[in-house]
N, CA, C and O atoms as a Tinker XYZ file with bonds, in Angstrom:
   276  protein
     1  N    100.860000   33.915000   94.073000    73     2
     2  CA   101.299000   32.758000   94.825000    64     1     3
     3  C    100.687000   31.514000   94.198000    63     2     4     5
     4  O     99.481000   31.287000   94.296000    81     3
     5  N    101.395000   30.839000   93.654000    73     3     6
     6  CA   101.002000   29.297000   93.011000    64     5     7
     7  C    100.015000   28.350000   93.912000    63     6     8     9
     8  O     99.085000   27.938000   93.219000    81     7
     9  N     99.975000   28.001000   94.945000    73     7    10
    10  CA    99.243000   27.237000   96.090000    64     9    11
    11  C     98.083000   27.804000   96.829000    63    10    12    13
    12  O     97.683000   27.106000   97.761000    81    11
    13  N     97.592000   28.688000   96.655000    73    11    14
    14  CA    96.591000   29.612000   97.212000    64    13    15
    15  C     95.609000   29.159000   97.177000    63    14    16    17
    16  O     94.935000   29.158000   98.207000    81    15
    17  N     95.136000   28.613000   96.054000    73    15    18
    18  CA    93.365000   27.759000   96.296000    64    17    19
    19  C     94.224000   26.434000   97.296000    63    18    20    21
    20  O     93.590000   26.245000   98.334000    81    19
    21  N     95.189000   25.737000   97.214000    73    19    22
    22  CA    95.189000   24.871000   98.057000    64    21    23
    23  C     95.585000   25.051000   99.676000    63    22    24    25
    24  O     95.299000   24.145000  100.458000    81    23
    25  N     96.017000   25.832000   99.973000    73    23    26
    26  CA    96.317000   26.864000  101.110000    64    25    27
    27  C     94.877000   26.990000  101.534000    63    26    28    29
    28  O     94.319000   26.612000  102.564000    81    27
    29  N     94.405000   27.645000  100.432000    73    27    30
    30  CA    93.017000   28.435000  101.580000    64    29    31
    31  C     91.840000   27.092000  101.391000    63    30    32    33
    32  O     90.880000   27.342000  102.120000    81    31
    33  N     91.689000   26.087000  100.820000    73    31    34
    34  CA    90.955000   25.005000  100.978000    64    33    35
    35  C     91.323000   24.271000  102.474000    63    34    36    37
    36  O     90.481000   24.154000  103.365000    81    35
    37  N     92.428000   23.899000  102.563000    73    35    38
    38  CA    93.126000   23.570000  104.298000    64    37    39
    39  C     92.771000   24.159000  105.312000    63    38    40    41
    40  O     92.357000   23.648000  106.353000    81    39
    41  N     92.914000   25.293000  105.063000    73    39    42
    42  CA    92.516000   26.637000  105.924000    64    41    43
    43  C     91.320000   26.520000  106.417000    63    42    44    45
    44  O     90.981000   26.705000  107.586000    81    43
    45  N     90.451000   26.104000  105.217000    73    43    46
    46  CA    88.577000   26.298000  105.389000    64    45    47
    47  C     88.462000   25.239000  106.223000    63    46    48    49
    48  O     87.868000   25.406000  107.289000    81    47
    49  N     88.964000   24.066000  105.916000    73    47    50
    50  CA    88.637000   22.726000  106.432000    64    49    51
    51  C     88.709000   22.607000  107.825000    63    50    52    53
    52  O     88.019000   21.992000  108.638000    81    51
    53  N     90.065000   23.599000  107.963000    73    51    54
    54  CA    90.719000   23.069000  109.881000    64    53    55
    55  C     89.300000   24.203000  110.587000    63    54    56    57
    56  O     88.500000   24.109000  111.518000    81    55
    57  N     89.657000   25.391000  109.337000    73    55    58
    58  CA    88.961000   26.507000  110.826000    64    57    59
    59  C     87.417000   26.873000  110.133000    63    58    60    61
    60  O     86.824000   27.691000  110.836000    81    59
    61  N     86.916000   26.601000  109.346000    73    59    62
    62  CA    85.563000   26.791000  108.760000    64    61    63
    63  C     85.486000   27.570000  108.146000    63    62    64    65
    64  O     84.448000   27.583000  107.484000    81    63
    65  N     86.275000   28.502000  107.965000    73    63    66
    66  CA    85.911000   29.958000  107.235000    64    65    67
    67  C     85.943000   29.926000  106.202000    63    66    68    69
    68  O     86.632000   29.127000  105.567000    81    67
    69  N     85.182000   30.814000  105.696000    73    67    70
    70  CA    84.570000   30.963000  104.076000    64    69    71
    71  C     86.006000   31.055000  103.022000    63    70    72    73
    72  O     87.053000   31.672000  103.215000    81    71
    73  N     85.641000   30.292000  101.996000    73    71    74
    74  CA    87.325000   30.261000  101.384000    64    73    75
    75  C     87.980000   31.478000  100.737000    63    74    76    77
    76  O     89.167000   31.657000  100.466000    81    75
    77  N     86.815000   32.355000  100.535000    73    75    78
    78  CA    87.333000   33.475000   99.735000    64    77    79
    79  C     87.834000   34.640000  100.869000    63    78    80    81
    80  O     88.594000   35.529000  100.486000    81    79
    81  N     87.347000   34.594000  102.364000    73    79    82
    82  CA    87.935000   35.298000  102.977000    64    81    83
    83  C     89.558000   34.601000  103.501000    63    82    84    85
    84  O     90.531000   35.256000  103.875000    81    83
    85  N     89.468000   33.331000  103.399000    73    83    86
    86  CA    90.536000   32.836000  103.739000    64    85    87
    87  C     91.822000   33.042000  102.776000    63    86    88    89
    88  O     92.768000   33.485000  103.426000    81    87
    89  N     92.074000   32.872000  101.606000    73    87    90
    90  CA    92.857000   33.452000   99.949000    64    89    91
    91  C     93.210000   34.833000  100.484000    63    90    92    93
    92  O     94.352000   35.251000  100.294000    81    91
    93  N     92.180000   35.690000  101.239000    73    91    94
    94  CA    92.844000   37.123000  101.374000    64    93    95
    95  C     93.561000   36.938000  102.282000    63    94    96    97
    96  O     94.734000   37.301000  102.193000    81    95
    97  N     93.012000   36.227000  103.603000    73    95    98
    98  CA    94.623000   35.901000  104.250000    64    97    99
    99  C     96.066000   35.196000  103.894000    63    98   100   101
   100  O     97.156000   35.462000  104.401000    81    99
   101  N     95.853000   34.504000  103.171000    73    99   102
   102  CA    97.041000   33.385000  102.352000    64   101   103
   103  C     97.849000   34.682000  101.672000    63   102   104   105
   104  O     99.005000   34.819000  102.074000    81   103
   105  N     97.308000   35.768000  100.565000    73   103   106
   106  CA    97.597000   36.628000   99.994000    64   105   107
   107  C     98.489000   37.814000  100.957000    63   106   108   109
   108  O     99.615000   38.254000  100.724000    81   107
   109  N     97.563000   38.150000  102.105000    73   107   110
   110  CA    98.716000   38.740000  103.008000    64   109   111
   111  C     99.748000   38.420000  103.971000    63   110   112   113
   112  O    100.715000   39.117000  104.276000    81   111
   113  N     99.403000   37.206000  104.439000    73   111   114
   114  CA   100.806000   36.193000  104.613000    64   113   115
   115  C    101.635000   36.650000  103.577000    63   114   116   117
   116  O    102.336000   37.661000  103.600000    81   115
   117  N    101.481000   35.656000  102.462000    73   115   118
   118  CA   102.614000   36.091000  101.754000    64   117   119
   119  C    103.123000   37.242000  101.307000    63   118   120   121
   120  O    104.299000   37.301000  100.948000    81   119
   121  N    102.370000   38.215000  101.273000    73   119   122
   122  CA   102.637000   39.894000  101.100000    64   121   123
   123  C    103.857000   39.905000  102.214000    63   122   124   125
   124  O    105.048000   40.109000  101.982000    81   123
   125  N    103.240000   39.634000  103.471000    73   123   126
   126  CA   104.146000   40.157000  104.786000    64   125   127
   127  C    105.469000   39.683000  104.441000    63   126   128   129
   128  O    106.495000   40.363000  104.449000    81   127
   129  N    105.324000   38.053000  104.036000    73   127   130
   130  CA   106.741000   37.674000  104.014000    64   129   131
   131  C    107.429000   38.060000  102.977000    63   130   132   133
   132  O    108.653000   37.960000  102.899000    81   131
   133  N    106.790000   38.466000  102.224000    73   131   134
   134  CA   107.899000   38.557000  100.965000    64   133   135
   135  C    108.153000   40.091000  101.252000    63   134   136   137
   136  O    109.279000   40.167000  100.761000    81   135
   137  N    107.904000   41.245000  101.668000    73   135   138
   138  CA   108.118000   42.813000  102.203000    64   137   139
   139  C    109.230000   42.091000  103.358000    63   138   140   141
   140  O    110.354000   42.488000  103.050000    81   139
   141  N    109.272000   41.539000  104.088000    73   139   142
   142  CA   110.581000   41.336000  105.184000    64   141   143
   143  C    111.260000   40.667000  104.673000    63   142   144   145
   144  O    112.425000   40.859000  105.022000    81   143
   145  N    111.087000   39.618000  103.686000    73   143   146
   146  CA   112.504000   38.809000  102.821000    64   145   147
   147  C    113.336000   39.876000  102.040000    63   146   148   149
   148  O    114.532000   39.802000  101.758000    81   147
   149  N    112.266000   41.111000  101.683000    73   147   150
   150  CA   112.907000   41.946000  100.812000    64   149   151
   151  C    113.891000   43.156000  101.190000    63   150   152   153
   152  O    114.837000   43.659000  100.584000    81   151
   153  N    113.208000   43.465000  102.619000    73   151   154
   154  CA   113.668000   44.234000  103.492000    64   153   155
   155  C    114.720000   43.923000  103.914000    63   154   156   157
   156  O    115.484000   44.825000  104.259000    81   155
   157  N    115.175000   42.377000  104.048000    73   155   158
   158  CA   116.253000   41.652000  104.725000    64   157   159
   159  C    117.668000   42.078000  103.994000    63   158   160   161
   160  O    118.709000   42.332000  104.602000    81   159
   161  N    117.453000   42.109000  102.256000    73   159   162
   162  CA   118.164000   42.543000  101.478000    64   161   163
   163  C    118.639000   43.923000  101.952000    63   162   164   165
   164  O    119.745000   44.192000  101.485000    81   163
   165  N    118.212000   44.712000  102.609000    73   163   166
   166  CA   118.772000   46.563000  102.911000    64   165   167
   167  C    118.996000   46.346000  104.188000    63   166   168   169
   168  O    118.454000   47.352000  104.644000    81   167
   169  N    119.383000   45.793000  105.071000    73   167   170
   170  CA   120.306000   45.809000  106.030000    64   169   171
   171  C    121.609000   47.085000  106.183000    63   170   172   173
   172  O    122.807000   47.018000  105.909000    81   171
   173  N    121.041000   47.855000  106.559000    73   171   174
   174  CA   122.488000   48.672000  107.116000    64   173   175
   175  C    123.137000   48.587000  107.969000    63   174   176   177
   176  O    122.640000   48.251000  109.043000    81   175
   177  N    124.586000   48.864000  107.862000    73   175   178
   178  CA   125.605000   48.694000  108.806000    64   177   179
   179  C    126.640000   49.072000  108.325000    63   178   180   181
   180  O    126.757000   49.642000  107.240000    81   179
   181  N    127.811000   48.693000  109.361000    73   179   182
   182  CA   129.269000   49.113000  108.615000    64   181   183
   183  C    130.460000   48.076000  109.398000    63   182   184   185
   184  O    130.506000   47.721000  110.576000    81   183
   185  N    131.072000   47.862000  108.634000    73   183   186
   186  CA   132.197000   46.587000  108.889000    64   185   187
   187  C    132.919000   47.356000  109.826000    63   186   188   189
   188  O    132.903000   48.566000  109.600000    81   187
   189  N    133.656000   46.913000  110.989000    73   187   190
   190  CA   134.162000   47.320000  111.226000    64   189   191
   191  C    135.656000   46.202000  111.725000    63   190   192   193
   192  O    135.551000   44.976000  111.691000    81   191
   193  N    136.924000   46.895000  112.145000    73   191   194
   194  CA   137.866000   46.150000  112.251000    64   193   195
   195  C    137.639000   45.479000  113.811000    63   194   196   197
   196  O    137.161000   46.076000  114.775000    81   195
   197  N    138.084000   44.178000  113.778000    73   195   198
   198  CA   138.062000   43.347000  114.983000    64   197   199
   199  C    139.410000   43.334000  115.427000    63   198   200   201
   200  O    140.301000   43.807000  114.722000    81   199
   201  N    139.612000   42.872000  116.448000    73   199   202
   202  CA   141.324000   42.769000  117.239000    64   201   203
   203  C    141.527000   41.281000  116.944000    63   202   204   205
   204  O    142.632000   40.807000  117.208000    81   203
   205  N    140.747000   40.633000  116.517000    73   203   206
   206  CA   140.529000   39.019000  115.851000    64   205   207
   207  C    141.172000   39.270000  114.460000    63   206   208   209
   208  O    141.064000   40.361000  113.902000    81   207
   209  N    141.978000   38.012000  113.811000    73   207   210
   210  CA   142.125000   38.455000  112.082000    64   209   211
   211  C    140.948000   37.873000  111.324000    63   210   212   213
   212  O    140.584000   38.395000  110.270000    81   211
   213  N    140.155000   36.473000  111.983000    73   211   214
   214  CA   139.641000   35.928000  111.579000    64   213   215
   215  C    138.173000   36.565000  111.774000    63   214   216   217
   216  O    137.237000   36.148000  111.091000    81   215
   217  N    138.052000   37.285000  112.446000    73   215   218
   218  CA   136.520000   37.768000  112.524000    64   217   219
   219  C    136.289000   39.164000  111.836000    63   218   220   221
   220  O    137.200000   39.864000  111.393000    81   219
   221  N    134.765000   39.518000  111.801000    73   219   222
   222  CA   134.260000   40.844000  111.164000    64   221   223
   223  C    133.397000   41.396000  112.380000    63   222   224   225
   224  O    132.781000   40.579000  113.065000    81   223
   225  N    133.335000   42.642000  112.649000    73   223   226
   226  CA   132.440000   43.381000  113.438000    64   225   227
   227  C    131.573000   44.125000  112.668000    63   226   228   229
   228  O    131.838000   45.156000  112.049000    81   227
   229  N    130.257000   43.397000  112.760000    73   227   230
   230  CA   129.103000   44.316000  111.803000    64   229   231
   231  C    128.006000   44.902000  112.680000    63   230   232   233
   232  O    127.156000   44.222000  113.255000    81   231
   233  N    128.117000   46.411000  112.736000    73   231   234
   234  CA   127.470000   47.464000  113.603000    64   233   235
   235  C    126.072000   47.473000  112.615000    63   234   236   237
   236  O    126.170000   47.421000  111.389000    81   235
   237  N    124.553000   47.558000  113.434000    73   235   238
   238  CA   123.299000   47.527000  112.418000    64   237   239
   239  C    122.738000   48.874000  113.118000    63   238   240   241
   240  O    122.757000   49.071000  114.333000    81   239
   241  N    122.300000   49.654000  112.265000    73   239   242
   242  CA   121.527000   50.880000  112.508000    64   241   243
   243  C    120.280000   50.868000  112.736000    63   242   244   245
   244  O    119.641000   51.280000  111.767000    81   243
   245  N    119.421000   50.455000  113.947000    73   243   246
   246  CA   118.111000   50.150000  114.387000    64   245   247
   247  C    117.484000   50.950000  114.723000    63   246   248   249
   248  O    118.162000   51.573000  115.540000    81   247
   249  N    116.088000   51.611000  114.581000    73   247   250
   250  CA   114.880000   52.306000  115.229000    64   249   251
   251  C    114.459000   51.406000  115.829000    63   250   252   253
   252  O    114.184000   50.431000  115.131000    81   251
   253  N    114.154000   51.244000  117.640000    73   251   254
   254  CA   113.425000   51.099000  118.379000    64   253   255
   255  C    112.329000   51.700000  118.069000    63   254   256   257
   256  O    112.276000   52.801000  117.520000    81   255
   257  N    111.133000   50.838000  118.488000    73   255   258
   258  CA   110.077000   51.023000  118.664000    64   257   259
   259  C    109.246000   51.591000  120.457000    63   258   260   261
   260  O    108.187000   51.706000  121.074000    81   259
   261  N    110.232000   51.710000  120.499000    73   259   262
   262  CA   109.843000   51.748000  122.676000    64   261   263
   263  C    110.752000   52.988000  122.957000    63   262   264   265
   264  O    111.926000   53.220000  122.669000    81   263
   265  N    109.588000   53.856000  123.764000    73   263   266
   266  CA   109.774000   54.940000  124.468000    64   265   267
   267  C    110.716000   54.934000  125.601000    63   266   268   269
   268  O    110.267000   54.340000  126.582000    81   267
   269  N    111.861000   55.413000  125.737000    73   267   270
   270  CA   112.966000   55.057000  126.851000    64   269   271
   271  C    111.752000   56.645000  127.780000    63   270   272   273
   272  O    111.222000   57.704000  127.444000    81   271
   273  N    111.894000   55.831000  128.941000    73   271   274
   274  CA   111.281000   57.170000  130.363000    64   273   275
   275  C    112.513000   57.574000  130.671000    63   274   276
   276  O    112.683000   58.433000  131.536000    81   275
């Protein structure tokens, strides 16, 4: 990540923390985001036909995370 010493210098300033622990957070920020920007790319689904001409019906294949009782 190009901005990282200046990221985690801001960081130190607002919240005090030591700068080198702060860079490891800047580093997994951007880890996180760039794993879900990438993830965003594999989207599954399947087109399906609408009773509209002008529209698309796109069905997404989701795992819940929550236990149905």
């Amino acid at each position: 990540m190009a901005n990282k010493e200046e990221l985690g210098q801001l960081i130190t300033l607002e919240q005090g923390k030591p700068l080198k622990e702060v860079i490891g957070e800047v580093n997994y920020g951007a880890a996180f985001i760039e794993y879900s920007a990438e993830e965003a790319k594999r989207v599954y689904g399947d087109i399906i036909p609408s009773p509209l001409a002008d529209r698309r019906l796109l069905v997404l294949k989701q795992v819940w995370n929550k236990a149905c009782w």
